[in-house]
C-alpha positions, 0 to 999 in steps of 0.5 A: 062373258063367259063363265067357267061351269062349277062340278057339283062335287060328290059326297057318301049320301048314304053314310054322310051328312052336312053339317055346319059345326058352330062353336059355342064360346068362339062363334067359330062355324065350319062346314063339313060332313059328319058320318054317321056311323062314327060320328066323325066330322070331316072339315071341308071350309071355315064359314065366315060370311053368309057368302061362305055358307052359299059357296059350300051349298052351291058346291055339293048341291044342298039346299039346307045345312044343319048346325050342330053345336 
């Protein structure tokens, strides 16, 4: 009945990106930010489902996500 709001949680738009890193051998996702400048990925979350990938955009707010491999 009554649900706890969720925080849109706050990234470096300016220097970051979102991006879902996809491993070609394993399959394996995971969803997190690359800088731009260095290049970096920071993980945030392993995506195993399509429910996981909706998770993490309704937690930052994004509408699309990159993959990137």
């Amino acid at each position: 009945m009554f649900r706890k709001k969720r925080k849109v949680l706050q990234y470096d738009t300016e220097h970051q990106k979102p991006v879902i890193r996809c491993s070609i051998c394993t399959g394996e996702q995971t969803a997190g930010f690359k800088n731009l400048q260095t290049g970096k990925f920071t993980e945030v979350m392993l995506i195993r489902t399509a429910a996981d990938l909706e998770e993490f955009k309704q937690l930052y707010g994004l509408s699309e996500v990159e993959k990137e491999y």
